[in-house]
C-alpha positions in Angstrom: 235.9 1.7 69.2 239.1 3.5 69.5 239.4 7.5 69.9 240.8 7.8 66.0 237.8 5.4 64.5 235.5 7.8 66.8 236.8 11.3 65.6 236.9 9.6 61.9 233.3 8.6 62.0 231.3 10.6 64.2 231.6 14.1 62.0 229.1 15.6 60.1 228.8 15.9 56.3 231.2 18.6 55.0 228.3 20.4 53.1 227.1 21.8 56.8 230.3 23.1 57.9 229.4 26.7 56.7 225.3 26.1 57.8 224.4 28.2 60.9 222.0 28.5 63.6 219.3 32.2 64.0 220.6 34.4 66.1 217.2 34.9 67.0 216.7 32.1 68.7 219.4 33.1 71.2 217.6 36.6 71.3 214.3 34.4 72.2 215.9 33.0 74.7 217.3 36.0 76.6 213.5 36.9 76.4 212.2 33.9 78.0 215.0 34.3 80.6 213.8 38.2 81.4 210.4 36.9 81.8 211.3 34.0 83.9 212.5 36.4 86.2 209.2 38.3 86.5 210.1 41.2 84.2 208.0 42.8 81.4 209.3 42.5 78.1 208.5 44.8 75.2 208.9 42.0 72.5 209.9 43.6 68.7 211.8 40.9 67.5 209.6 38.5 66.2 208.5 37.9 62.5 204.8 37.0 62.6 202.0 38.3 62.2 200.2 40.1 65.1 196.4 38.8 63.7 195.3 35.5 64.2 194.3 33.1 61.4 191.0 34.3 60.5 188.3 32.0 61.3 187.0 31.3 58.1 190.1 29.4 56.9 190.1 27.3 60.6 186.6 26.6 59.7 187.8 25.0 56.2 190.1 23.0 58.3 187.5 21.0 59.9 185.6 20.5 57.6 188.4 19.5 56.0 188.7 16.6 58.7 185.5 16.3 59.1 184.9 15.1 54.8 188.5 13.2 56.0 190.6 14.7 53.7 193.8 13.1 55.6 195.0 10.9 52.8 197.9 11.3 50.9 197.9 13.7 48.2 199.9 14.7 45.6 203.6 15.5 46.2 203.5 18.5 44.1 199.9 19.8 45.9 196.0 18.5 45.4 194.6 19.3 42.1 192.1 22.6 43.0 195.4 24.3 45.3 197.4 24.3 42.1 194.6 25.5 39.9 193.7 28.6 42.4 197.4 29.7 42.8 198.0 29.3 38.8 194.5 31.6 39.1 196.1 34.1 41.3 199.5 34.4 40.4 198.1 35.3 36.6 196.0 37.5 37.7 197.4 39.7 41.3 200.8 39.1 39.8 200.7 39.0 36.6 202.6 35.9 35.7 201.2 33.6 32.9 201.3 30.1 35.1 199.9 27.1 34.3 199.0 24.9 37.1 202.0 22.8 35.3 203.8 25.8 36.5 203.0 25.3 40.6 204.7 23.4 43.2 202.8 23.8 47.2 205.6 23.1 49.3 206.1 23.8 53.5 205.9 27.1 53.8 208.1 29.4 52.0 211.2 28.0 53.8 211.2 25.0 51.9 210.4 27.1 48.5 213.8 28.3 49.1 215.1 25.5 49.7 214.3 23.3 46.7 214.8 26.4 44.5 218.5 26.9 45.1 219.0 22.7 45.7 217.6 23.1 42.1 219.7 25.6 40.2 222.9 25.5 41.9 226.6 23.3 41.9 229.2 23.8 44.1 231.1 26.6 43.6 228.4 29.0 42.1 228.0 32.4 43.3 224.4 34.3 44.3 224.3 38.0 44.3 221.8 39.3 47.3 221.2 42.0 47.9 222.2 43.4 51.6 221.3 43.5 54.5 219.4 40.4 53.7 217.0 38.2 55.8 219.6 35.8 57.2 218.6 32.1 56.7 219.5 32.9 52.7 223.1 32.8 53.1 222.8 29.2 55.2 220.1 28.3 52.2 223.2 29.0 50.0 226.0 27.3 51.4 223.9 24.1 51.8 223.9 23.7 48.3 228.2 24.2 48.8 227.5 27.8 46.5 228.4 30.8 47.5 226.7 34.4 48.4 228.0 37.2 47.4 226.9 40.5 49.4 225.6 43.4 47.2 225.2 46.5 49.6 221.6 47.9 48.7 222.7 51.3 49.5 225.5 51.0 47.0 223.1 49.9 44.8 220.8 52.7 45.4 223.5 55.4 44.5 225.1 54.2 41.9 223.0 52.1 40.4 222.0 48.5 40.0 223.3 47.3 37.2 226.3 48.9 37.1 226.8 47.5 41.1 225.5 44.2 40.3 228.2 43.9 37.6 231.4 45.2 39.7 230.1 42.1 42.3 229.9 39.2 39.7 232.3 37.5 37.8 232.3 33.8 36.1 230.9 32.0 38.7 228.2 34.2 39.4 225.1 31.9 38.7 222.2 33.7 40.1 220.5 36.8 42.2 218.4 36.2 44.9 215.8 38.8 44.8 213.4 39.7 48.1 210.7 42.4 47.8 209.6 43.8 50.3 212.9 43.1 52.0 213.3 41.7 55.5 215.0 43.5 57.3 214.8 47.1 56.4 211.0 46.7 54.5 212.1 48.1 51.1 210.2 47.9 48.2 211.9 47.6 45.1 210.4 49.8 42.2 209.2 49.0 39.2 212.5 50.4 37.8 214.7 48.5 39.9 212.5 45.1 39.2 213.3 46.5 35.2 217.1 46.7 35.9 218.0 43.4 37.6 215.8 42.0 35.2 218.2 43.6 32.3 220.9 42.3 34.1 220.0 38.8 34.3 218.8 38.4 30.8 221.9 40.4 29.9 224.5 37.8 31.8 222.0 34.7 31.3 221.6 34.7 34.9 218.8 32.8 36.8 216.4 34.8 39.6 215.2 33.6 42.7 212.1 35.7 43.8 211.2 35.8 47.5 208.1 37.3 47.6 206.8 36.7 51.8 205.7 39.8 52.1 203.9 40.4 48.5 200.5 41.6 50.0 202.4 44.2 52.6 203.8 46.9 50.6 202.2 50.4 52.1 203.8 52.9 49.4 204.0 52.0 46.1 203.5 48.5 44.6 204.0 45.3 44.9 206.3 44.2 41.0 206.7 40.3 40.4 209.9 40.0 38.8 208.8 36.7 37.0 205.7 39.6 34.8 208.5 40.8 33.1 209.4 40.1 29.4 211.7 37.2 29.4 212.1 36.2 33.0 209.4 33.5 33.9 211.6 31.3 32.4 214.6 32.3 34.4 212.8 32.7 37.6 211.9 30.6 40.9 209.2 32.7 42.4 208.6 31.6 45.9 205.6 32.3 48.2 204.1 31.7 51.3 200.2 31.8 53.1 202.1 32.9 56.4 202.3 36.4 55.9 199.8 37.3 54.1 196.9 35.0 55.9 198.8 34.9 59.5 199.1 31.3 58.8 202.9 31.0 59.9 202.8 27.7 61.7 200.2 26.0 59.2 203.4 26.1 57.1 201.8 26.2 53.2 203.5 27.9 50.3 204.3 27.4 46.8 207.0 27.8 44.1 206.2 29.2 40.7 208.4 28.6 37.9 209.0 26.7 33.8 211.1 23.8 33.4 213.5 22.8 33.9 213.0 24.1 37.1 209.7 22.5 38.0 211.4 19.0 37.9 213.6 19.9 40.5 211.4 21.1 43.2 209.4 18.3 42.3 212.4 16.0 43.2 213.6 18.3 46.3 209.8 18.2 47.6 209.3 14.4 46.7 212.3 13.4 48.6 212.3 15.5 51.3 208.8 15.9 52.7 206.4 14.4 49.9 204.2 17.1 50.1 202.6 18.9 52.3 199.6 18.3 54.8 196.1 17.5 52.7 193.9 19.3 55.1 196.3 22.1 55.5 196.1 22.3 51.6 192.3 22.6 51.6 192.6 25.4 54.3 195.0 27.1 52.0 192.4 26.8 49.1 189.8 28.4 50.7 192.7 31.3 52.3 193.1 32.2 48.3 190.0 32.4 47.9 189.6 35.1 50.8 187.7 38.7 49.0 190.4 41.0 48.3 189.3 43.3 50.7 190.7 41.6 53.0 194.0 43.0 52.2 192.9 46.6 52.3 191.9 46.4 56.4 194.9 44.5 56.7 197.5 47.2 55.3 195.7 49.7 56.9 196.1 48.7 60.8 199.6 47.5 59.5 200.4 51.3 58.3 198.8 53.1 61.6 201.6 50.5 63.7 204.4 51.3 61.3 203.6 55.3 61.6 203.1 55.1 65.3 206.5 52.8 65.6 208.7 54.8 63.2 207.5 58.4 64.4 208.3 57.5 67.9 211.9 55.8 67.0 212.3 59.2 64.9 212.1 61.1 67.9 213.9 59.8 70.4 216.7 60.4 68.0 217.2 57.1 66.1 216.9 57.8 62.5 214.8 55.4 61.0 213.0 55.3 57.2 209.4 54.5 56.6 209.6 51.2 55.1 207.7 50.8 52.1 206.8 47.4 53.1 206.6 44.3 55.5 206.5 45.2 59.1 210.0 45.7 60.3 211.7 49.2 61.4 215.1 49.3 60.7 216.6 52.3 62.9 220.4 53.8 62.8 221.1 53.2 66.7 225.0 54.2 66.5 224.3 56.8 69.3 223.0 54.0 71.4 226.4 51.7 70.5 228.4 51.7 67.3 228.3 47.5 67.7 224.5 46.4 67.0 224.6 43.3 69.4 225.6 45.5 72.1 223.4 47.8 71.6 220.2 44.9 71.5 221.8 44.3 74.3 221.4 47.3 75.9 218.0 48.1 75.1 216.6 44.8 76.6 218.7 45.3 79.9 217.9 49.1 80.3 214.4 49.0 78.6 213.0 45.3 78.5 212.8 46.2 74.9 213.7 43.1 72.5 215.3 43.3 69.4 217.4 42.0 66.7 220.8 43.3 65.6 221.4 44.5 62.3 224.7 42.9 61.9 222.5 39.7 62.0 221.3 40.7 59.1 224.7 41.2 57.3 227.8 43.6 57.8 225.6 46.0 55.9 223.1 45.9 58.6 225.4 47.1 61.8 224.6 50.0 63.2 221.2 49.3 63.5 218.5 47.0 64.9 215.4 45.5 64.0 211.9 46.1 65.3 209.2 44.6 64.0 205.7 46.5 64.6 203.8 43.8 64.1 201.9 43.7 67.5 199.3 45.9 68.9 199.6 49.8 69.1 199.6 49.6 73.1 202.7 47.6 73.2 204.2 49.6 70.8 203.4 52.3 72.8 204.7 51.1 75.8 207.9 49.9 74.7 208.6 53.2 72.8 207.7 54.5 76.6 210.2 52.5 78.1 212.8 53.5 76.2 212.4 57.1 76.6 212.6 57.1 80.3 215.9 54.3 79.7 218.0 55.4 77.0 
């Protein structure tokens, strides 16, 4: 084969020229390096939970294998998952489903995915609001649409509406809309869920609702977009068992949304994956069906991490908010280094501490750097410790 047939051939499909690779996986590797060399690292730059799956949904696992529930099921989810997340969704979130109305797909990774393979052409535009939990913008330009950064602090002072209008124009086709928000662990109000909503309906825009972190909000509440008048049928709600359950790598969630909508993912999940794993889906059932209680304990030792973490960054002089929600810190670390990566950079040489940059997170996010405080108080502790006698 000659050097021209080679360079003609042996390219990849156009439509993943602007598709990326985490940043945090070069992060994870720096760690792994650290460690290799015998050093302690204080790790804050993951995103999972810091429990373990409870045992009650392992248990439904086996037995799941055990009654050898391993056949195929579905594409769109087993019958009694569907019904229980039409069940919950109407009633914690207030969202008339139907189980016609419910797609369980991998995780809420691939919620995303078939949502905006759904809804958009090439050439669209997505308003996001940033910073912005970074695999959305790659989500985006897979499906050759574009995103279109709306700074949240803007936002905030001037008000959504009006900044969500001076950031669209014809092509604009969408918001993507993330509460609590990863990175910084906003919540968006009732009033702010009310706004965009106004907007949408106003412009005849479609939503896509991330809601990972639904059951983690510490102050305030948790405000499905898709309860409010007129905007089931414009939204793609998406969820996932992984925050909420510590269930990350079981990889179960589910999209709720009206048709049209519904025969995409259908047709993303069909061809893509054809469902998800049966006895993973009869774990999930019995996760929804987990007391609510559950959630109570769980915010709890979630809020005594996120004081202890967000107190401590507070004083040693890095001005940080308490989020609202999720388990991320997001502190202004310009008197560290004005550059975000360098700063990361910094801390893990000087301290051992692990981060993520904020610029990873969007050019609204630089100046600061991620910690998540979703590991035990001690190591919180420790790496707060570090960096005291470091910085």
């Amino acid at each position: 084969m000659s050097t021209s047939q080679t360079s003609a051939s042996f390219r990849l499909a156009s439509r993943l020229e602007q598709v990326g690779f985490s940043d945090i996986v070069q992060i994870r590797n720096k760690v792994m390096d650290l460690r290799t060399q015998g050093k302690q690292v204080h790790q804050f730059e993951g995103g999972e939970p810091y429990l373990a799956t409870p045992n009650h949904i392992k248990d439904a696992m086996s037995r799941a294998l055990r009654d050898n529930k391993t056949r195929y099921a579905p594409s769109s989810g087993i019958l009694e998952m569907r019904k229980a997340i039409a069940k919950k969704v109407s009633e914690r979130n207030n969202i008339p489903a139907r189980m016609e109305d419910v797609i369980v797909v991998n995780g809420g990774m691939q919620g995303l995915f078939g949502s905006f393979q759904t809804v958009l052409n090439p050439g669209d535009e997505v308003l996001m609001f940033s910073p912005y939990w970074t695999p959305i913008k790659d989500l985006i330009a897979y499906s050759q649409a574009k995103p279109v950064f709306v700074p949240t602090a803007e936002a905030r002072a001037n008000g959504i509406k009006e900044t969500l209008a001076k950031y669209s124009n014809a092509r604009t086709r969408a918001i993507y809309y993330n509460t609590p928000q990863n990175p910084n662990g906003e919540v968006m109000t009732r009033t702010d869920a009310e706004a965009v909503a106004a907007f949408a309906c106003d412009r005849d825009l479609i939503v896509f609702a991330d809601e990972a972190y639904e059951d983690l909000v510490y102050d305030g509440e948790h405000v499905s977009i898709a309860s409010l008048p007129d905007m089931f049928e414009r939204t793609l709600t998406s969820f996932t068992l992984s925050k909420s359950y510590s269930m990350t790598g079981w990889r179960v969630g589910y999209v709720v949304a009206k048709e049209p909508w519904m025969t995409g993912l259908r047709k993303t999940t069909l061809y893509s994956t054809n469902g998800v794993s049966t006895p993973s889906q009869w774990a999930a059932l019995t996760a929804l069906e987990t007391p609510i209680e559950f959630f109570a304990e769980m915010r709890a030792a979630y809020r005594k991490r996120r004081d202890l973490m967000v107190n401590g960054l507070n004083e040693l002089g890095l001005d940080c908010a308490m989020p609202a929600g999720a388990f991320y810190a997001f502190p202004d670390v310009k008197r560290i280094d004005r550059d975000s990566r360098r700063a990361a950079e910094h801390l893990l040489e000087a301290a051992q501490v692990a981060t993520v940059p904020g610029v990873v997170f969007g050019e609204h996010g630089e100046g600061h750097l991620r910690f998540s405080f979703s590991t035990s108080p001690e190591v919180i502790e420790a790496g707060l410790d570090s960096m005291r006698k470091n910085l």
